[in-house]
N, CA and C atoms of all chains as a GROMACS GRO file, in nm:
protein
  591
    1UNK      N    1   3.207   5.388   7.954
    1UNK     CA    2   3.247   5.411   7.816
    1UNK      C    3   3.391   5.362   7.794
    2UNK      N    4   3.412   5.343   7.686
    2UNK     CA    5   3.555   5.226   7.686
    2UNK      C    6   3.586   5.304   7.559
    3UNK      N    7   3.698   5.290   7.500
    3UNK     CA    8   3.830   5.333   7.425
    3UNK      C    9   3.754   5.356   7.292
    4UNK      N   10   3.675   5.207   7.284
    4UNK     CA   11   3.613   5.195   7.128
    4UNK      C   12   3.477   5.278   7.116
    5UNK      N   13   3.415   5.331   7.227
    5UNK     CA   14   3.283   5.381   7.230
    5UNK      C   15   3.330   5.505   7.196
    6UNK      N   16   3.450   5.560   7.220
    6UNK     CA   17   3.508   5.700   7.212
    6UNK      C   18   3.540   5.696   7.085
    7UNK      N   19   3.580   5.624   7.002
    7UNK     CA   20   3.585   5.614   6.864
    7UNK      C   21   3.506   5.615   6.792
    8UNK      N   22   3.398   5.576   6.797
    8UNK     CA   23   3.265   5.550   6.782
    8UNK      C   24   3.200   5.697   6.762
    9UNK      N   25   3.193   5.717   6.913
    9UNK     CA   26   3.134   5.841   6.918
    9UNK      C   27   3.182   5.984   6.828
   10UNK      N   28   3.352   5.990   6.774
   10UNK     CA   29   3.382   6.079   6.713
   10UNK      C   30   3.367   6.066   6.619
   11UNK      N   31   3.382   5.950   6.596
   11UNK     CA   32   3.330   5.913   6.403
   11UNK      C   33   3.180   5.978   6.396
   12UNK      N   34   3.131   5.965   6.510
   12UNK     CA   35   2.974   6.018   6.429
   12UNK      C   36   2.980   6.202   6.420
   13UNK      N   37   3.068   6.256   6.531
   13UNK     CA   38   3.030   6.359   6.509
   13UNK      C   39   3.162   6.496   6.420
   14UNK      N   40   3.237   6.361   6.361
   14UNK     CA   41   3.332   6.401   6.254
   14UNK      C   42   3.318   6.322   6.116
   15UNK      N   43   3.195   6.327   6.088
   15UNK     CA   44   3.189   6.268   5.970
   15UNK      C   45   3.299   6.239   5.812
   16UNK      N   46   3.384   6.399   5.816
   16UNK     CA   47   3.477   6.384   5.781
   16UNK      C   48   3.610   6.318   5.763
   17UNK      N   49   3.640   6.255   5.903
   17UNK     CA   50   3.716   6.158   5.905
   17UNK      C   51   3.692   6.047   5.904
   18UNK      N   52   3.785   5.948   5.799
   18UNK     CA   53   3.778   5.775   5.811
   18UNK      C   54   3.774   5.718   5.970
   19UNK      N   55   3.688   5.585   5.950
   19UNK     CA   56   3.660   5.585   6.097
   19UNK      C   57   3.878   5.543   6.142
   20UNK      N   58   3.967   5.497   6.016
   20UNK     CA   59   4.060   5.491   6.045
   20UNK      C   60   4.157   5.583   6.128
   21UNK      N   61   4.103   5.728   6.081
   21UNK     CA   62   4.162   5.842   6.110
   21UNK      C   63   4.073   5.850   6.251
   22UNK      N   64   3.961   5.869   6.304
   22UNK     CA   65   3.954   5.867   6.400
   22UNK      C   66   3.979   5.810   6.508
   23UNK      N   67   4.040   5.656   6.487
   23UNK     CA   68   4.089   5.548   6.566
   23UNK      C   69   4.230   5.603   6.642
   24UNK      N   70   4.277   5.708   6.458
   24UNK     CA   71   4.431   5.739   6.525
   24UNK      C   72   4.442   5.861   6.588
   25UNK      N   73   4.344   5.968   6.547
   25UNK     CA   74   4.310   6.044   6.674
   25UNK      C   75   4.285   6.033   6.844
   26UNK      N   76   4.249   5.918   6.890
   26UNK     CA   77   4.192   5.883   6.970
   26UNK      C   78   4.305   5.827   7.038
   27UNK      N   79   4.373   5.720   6.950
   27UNK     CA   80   4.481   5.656   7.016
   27UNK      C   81   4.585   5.773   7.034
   28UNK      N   82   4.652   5.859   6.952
   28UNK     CA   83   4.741   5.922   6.936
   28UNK      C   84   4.715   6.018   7.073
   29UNK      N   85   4.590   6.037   7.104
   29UNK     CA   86   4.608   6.100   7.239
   29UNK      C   87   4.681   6.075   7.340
   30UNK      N   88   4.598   5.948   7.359
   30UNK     CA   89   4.625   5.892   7.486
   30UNK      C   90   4.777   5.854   7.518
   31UNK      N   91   4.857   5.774   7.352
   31UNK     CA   92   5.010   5.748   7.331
   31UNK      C   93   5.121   5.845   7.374
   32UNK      N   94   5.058   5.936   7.333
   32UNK     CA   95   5.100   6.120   7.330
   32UNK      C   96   5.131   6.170   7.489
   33UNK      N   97   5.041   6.178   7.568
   33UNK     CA   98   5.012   6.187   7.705
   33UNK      C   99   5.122   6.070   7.737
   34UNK      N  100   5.106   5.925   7.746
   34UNK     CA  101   5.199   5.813   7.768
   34UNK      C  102   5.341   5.844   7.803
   35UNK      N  103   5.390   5.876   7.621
   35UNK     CA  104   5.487   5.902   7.608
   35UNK      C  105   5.557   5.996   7.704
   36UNK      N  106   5.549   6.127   7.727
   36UNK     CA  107   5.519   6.218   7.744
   36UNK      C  108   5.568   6.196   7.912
   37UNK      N  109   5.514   6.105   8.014
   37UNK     CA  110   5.544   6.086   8.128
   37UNK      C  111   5.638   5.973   8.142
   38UNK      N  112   5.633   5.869   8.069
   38UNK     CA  113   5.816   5.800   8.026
   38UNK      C  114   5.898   5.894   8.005
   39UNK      N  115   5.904   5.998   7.906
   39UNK     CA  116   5.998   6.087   7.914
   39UNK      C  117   6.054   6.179   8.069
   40UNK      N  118   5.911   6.173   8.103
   40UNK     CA  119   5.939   6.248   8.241
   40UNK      C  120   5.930   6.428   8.234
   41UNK      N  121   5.822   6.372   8.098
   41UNK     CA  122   5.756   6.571   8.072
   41UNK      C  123   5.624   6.540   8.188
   42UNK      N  124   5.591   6.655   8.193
   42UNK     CA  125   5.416   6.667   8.227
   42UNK      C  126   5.332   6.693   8.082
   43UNK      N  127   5.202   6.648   8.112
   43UNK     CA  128   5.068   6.707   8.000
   43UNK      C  129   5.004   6.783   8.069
   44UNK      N  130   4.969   6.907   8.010
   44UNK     CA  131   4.883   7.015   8.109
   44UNK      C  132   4.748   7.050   7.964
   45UNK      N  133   4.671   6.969   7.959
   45UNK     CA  134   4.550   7.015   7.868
   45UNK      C  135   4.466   7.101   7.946
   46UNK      N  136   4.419   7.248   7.919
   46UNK     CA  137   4.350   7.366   7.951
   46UNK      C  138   4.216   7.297   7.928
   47UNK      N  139   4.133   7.315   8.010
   47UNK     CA  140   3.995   7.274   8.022
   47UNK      C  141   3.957   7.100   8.049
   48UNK      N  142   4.067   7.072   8.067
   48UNK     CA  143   4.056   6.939   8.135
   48UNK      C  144   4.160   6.882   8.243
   49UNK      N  145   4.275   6.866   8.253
   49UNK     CA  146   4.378   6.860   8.362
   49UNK      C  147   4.481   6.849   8.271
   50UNK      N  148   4.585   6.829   8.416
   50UNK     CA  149   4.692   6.759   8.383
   50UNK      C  150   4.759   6.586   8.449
   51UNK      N  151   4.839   6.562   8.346
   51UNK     CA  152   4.883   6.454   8.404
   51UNK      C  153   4.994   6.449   8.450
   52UNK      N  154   5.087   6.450   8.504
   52UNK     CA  155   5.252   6.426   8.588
   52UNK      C  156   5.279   6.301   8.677
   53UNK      N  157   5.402   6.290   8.670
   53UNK     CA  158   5.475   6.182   8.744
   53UNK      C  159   5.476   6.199   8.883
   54UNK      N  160   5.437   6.083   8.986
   54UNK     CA  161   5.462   6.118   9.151
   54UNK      C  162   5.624   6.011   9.173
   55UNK      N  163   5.661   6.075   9.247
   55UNK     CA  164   5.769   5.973   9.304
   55UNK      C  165   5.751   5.884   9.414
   56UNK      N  166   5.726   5.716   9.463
   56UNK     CA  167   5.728   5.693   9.515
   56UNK      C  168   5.867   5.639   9.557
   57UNK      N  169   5.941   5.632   9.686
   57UNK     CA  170   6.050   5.658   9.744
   57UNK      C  171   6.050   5.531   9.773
   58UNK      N  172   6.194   5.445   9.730
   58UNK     CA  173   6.246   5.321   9.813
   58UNK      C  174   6.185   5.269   9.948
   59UNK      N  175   6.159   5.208   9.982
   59UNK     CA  176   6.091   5.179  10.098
   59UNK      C  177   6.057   5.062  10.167
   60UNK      N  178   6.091   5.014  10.282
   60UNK     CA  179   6.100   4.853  10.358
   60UNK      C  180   5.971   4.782  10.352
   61UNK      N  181   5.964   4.659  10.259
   61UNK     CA  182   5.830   4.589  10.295
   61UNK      C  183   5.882   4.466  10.331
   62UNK      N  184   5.761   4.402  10.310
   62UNK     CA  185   5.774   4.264  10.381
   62UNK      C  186   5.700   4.178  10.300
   63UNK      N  187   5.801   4.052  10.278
   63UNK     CA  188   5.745   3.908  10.235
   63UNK      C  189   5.617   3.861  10.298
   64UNK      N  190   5.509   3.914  10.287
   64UNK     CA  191   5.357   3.848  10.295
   64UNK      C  192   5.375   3.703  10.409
   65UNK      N  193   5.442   3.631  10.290
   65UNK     CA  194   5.456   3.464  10.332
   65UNK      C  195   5.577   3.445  10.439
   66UNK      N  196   5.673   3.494  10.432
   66UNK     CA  197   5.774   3.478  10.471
   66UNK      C  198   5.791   3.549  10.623
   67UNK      N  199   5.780   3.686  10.595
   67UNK     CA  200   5.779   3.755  10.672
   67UNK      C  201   5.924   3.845  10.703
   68UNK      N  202   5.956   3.833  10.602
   68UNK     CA  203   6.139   3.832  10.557
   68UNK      C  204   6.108   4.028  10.510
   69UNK      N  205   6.219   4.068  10.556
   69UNK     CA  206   6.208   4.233  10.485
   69UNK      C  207   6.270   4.250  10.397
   70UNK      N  208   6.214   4.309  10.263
   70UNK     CA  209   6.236   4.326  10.135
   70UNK      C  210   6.247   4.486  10.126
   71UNK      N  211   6.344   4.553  10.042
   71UNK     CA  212   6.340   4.687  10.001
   71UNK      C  213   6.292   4.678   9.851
   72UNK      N  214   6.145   4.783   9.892
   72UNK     CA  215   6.084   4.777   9.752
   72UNK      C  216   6.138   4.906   9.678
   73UNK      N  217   6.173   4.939   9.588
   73UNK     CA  218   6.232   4.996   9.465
   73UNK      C  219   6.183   5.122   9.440
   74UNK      N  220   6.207   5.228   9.445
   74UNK     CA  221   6.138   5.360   9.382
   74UNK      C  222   6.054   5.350   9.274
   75UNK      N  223   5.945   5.398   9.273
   75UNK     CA  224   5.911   5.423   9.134
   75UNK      C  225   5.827   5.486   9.092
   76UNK      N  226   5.789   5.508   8.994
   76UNK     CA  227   5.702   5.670   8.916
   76UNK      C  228   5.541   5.580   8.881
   77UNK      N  229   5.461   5.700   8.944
   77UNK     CA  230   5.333   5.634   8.903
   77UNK      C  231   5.287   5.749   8.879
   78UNK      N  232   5.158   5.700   8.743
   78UNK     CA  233   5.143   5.822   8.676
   78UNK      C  234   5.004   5.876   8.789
   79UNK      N  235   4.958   6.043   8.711
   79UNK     CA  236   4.886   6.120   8.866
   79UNK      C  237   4.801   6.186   8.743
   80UNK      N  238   4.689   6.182   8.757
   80UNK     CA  239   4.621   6.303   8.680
   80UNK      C  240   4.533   6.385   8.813
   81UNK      N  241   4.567   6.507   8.744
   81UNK     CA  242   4.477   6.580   8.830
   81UNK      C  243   4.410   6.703   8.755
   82UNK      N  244   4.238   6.663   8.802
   82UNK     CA  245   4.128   6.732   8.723
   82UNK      C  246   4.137   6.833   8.715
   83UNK      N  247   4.112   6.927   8.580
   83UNK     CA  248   4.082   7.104   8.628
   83UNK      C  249   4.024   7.139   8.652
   84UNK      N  250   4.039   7.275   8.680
   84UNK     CA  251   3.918   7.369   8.766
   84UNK      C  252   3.766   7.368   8.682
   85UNK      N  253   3.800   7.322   8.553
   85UNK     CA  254   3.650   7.328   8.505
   85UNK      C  255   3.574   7.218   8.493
   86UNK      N  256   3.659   7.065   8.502
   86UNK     CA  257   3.604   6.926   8.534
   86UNK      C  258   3.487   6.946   8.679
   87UNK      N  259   3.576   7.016   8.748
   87UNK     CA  260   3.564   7.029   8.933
   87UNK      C  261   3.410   7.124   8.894
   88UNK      N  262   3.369   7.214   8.809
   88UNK     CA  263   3.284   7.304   8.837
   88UNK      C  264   3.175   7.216   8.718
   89UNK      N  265   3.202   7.111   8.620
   89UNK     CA  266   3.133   7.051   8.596
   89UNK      C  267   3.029   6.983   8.633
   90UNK      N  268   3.119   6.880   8.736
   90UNK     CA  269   3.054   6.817   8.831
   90UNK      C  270   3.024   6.832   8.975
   91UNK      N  271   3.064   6.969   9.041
   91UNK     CA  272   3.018   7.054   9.125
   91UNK      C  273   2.916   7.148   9.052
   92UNK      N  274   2.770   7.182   8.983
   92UNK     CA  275   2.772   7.314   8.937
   92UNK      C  276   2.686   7.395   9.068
   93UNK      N  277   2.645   7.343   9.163
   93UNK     CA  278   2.629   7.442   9.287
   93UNK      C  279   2.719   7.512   9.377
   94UNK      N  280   2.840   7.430   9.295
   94UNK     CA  281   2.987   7.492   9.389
   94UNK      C  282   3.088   7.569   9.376
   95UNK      N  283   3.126   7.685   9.415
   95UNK     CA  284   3.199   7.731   9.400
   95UNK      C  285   3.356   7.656   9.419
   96UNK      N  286   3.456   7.626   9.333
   96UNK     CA  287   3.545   7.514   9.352
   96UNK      C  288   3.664   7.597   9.336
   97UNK      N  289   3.786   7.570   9.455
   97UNK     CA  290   3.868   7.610   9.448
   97UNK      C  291   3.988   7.557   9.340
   98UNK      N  292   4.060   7.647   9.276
   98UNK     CA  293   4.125   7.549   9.161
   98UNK      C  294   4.294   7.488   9.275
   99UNK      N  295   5.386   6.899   7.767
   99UNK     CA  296   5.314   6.891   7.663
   99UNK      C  297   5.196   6.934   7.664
  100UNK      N  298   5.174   7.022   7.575
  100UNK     CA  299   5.019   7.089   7.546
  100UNK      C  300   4.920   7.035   7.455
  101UNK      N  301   4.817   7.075   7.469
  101UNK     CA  302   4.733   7.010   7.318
  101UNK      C  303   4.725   7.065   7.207
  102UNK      N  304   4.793   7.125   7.186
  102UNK     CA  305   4.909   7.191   7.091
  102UNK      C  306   4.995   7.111   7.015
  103UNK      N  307   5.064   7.032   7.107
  103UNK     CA  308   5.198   6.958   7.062
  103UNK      C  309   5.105   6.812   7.020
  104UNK      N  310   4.990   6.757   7.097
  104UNK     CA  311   4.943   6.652   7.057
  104UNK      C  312   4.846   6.643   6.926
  105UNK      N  313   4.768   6.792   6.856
  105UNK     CA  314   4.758   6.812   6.754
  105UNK      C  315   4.853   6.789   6.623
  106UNK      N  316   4.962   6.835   6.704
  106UNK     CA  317   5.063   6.830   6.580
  106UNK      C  318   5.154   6.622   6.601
  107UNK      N  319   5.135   6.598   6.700
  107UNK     CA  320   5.170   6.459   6.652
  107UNK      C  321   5.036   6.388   6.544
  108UNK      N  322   4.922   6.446   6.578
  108UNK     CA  323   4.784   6.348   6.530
  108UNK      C  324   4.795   6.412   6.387
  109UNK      N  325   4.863   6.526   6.312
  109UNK     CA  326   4.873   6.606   6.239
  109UNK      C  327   4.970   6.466   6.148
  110UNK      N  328   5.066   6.477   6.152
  110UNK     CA  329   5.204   6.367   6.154
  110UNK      C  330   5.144   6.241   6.115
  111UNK      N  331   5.073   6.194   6.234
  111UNK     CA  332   5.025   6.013   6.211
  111UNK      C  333   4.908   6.013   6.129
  112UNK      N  334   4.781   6.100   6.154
  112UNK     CA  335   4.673   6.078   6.051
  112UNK      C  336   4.667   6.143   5.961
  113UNK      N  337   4.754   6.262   5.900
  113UNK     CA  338   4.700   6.328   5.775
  113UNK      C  339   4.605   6.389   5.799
  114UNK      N  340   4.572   6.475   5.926
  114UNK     CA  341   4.483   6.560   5.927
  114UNK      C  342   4.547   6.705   5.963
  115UNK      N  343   4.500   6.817   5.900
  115UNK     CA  344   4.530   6.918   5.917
  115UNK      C  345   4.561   6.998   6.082
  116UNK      N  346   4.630   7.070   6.046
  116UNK     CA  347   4.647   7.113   6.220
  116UNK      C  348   4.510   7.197   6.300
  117UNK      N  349   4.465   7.254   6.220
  117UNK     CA  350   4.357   7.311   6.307
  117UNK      C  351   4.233   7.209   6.313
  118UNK      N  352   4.216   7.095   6.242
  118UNK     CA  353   4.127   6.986   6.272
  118UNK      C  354   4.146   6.949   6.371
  119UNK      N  355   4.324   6.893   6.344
  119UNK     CA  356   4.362   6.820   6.468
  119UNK      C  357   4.346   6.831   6.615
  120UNK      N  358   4.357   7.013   6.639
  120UNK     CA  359   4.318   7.085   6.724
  120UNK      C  360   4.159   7.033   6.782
  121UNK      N  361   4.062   7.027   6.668
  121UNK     CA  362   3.961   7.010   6.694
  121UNK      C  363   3.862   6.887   6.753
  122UNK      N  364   3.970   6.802   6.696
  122UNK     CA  365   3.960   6.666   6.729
  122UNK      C  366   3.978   6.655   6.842
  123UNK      N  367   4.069   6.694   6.888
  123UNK     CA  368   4.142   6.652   7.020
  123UNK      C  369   4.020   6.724   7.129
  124UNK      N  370   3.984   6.848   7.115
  124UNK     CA  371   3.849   6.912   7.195
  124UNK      C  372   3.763   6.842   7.167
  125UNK      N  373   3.684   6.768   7.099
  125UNK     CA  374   3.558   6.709   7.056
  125UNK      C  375   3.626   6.598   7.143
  126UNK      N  376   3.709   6.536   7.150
  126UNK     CA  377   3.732   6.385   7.252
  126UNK      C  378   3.738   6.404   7.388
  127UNK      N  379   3.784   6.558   7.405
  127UNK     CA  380   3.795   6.569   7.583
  127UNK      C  381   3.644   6.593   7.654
  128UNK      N  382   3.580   6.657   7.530
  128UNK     CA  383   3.426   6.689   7.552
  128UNK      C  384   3.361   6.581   7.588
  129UNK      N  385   3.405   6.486   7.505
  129UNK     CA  386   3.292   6.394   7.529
  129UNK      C  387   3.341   6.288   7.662
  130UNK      N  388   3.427   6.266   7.668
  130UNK     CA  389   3.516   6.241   7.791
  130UNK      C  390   3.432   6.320   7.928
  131UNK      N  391   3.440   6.436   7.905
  131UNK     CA  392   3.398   6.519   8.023
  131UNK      C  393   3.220   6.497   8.047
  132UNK      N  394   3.195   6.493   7.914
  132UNK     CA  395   3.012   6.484   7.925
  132UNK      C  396   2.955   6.318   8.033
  133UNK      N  397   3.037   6.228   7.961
  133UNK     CA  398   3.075   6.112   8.026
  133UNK      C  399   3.058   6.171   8.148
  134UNK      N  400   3.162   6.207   8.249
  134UNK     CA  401   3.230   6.231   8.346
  134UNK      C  402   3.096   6.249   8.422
  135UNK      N  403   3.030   6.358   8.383
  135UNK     CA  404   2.916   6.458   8.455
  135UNK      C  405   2.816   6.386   8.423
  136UNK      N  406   2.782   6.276   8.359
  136UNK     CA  407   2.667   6.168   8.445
  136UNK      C  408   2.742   6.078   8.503
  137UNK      N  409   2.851   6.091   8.501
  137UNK     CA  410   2.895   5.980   8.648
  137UNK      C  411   2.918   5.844   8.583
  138UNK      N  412   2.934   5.821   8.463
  138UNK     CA  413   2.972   5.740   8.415
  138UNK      C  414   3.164   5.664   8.409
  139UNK      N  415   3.196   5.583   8.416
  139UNK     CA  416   3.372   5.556   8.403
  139UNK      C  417   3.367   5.575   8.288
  140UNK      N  418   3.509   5.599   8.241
  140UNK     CA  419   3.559   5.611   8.146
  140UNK      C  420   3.679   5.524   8.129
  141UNK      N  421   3.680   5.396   8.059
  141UNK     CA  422   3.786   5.345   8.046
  141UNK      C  423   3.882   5.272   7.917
  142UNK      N  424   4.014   5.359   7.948
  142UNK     CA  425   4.078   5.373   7.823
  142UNK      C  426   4.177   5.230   7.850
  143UNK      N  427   4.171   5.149   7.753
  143UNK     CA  428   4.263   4.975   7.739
  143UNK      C  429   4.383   5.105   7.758
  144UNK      N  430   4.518   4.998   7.822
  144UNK     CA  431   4.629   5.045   7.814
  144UNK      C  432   4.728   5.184   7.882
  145UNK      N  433   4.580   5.241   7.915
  145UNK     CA  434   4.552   5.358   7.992
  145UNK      C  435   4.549   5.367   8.127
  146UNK      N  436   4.410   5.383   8.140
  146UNK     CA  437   4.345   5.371   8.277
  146UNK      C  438   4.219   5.420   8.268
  147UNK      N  439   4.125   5.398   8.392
  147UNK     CA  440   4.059   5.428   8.392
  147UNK      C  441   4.006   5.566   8.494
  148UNK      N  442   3.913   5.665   8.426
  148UNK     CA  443   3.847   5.763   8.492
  148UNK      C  444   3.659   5.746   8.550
  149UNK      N  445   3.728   5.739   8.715
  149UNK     CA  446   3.605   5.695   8.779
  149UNK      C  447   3.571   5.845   8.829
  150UNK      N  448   3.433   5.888   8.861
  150UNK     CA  449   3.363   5.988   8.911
  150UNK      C  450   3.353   5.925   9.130
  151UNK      N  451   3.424   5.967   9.193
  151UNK     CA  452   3.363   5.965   9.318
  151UNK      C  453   3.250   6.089   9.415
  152UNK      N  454   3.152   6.026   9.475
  152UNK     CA  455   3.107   6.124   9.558
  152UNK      C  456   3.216   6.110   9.698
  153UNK      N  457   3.223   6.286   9.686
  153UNK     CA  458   3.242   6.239   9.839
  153UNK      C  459   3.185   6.309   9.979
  154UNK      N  460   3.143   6.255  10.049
  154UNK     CA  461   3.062   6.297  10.138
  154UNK      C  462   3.134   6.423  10.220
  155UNK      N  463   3.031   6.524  10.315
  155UNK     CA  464   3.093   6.598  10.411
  155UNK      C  465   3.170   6.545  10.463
  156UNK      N  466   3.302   6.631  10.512
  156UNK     CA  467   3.429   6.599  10.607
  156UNK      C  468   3.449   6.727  10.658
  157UNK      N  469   3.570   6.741  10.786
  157UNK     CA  470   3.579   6.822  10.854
  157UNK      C  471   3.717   6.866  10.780
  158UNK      N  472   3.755   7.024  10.803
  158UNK     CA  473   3.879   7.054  10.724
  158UNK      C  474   3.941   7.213  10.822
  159UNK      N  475   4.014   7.191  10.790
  159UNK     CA  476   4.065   7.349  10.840
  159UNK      C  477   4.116   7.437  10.776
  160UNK      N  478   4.069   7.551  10.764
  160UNK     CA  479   4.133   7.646  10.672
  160UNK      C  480   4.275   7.686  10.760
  161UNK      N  481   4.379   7.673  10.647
  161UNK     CA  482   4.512   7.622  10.674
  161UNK      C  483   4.559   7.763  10.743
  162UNK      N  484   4.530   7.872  10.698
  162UNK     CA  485   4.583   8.042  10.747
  162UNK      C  486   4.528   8.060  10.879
  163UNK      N  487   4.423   8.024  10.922
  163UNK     CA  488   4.357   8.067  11.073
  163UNK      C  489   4.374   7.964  11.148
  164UNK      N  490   4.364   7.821  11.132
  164UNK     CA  491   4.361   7.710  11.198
  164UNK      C  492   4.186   7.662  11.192
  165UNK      N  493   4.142   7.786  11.161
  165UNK     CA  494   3.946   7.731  11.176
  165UNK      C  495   3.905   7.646  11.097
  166UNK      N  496   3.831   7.576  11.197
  166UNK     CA  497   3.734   7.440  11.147
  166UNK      C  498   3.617   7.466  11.067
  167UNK      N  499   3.627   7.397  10.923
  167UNK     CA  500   3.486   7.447  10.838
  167UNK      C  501   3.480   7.315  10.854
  168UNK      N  502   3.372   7.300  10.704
  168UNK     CA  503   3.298   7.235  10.687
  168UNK      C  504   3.309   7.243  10.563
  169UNK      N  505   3.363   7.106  10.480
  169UNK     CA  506   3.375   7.074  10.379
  169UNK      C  507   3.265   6.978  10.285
  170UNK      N  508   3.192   7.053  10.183
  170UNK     CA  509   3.056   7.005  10.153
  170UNK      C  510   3.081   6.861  10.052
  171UNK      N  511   2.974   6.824  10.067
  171UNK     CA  512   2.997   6.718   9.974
  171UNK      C  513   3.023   6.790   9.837
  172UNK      N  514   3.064   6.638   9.763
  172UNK     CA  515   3.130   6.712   9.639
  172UNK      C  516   3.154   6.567   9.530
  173UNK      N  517   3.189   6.591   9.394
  173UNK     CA  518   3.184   6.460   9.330
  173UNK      C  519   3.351   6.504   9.279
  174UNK      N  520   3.445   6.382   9.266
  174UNK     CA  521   3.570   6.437   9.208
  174UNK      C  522   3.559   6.285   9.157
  175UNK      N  523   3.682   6.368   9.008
  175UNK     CA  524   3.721   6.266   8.963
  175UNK      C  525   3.853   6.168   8.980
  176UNK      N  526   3.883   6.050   8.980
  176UNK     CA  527   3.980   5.975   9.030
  176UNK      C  528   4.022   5.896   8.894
  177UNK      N  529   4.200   5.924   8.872
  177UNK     CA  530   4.229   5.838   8.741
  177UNK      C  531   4.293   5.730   8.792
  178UNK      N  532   4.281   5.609   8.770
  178UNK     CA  533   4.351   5.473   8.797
  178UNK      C  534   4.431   5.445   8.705
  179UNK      N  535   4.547   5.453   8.699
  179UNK     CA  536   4.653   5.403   8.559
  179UNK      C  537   4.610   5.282   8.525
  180UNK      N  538   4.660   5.245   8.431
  180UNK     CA  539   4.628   5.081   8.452
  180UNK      C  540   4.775   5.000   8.464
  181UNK      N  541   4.773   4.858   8.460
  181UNK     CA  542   4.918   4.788   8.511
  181UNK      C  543   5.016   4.858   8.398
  182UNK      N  544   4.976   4.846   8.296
  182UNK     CA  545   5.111   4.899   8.180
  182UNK      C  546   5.126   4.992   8.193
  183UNK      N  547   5.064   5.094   8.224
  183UNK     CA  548   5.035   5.234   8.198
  183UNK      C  549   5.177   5.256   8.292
  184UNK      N  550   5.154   5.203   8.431
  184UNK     CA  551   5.272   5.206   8.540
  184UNK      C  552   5.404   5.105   8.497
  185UNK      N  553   5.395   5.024   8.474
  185UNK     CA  554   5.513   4.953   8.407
  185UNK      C  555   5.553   5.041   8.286
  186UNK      N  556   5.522   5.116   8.174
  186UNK     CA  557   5.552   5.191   8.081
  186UNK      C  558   5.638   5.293   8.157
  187UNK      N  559   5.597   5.333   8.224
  187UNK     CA  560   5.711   5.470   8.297
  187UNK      C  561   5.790   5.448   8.389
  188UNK      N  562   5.786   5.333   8.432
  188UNK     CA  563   5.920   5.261   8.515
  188UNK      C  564   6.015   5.167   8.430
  189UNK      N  565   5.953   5.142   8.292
  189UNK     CA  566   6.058   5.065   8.191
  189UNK      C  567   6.158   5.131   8.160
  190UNK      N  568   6.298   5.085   8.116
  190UNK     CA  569   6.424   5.117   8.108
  190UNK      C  570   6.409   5.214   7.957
  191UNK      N  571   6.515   5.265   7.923
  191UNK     CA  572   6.516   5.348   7.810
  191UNK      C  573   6.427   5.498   7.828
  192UNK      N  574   6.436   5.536   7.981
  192UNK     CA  575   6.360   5.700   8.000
  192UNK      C  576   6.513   5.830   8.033
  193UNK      N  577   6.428   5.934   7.962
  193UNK     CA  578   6.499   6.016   8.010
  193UNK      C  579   6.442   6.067   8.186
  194UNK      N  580   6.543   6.101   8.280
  194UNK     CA  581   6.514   6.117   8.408
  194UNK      C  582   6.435   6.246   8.441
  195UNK      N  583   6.487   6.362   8.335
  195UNK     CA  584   6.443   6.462   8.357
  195UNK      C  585   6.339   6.487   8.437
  196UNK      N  586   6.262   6.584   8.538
  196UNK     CA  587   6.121   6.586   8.603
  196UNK      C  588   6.087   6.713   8.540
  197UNK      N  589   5.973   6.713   8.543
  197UNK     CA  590   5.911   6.865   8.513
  197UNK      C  591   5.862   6.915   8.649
   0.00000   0.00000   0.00000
């Protein structure tokens, strides 16, 4: 399912909104969340996860071709992690630890 | 940020009321999640994508005793940023703050 099928799909079951307004629902999520970890907040949505920043730490690599050692750069990559009720979704024989 | 606070931005940009907005935002995670639980990806442009993995039995130890269980299979979900998604939060102009 892709970005536009999700648009799609709410337009049908929000008849009320222009499919415009649902486009910006949809996007405004995801921008929202975005934003949100550039800033260097967390998103914690209840009944689905959260998303937060990991730190990856400066660290010695190496030129592939060369073979030359390069220090690669710190940097933030984004992390979602599922909630306890995603986990019991798609576990439902399992008791799932949160 | 809660889905609280993202109601009230979708409140702001579309002209929809706040307790819609509220509603909206549940009707998209739903269907997101329904997705999820046939095992379908989910993939958002600009985003990333949400893949469903199985993963098979493995061996584990419960961390307080040292004892060896047995960790059952299980399906989890895995989010892949996508390239911008990671270039967006390493671009210049952030506050450092961490939560």
């Amino acid at each position: 399912m892709t970005k536009a099928d999700l648009i799609e799909k709410l337009a049908e079951k929000a008849p009320q909104l222009s499919r415009r307004q649902a486009e910006m629902v949809v996007n405004t999520i995801f921008d929202s969340i975005r934003d949100s970890l550039k800033r260097g907040e967390k998103t914690e949505i209840r009944g689905f996860g959260s998303f937060r920043l990991r730190h990856r730490q400066t660290k010695e690599g190496r030129n592939p071709k060369t073979g030359e050692s390069v220090s690669v750069p710190e940097k933030r990559m984004p992390f979602f992690k599922a909630g306890k009720e995603i986990k019991e979704l798609l576990n439902p024989e399992e008791k799932v630890a949160s | 940020m809660r889905k609280a606070d993202i109601a009230d931005i979708i409140t702001e940009t579309a002209g929809i009321q706040k307790a819609e907005s509220m509603e909206m935002v549940e009707q998209v995670l739903d269907l997101i999640k329904a997705m999820l639980q046939q095992g379908e990806v989910v993939k958002i442009a600009g985003f990333g994508n949400f893949v469903v993995r199985s993963k098979g039995e493995r061996k584990g130890r419960n961390p307080r005793t040292g004892e060896e269980i047995a960790i059952t299979p299980r399906r989890v979900v895995s989010f892949r940023p996508s390239a911008l998604f990671k270039q967006y939060v390493n671009s210049e102009g952030q506050s450092q703050s961490v939560s």
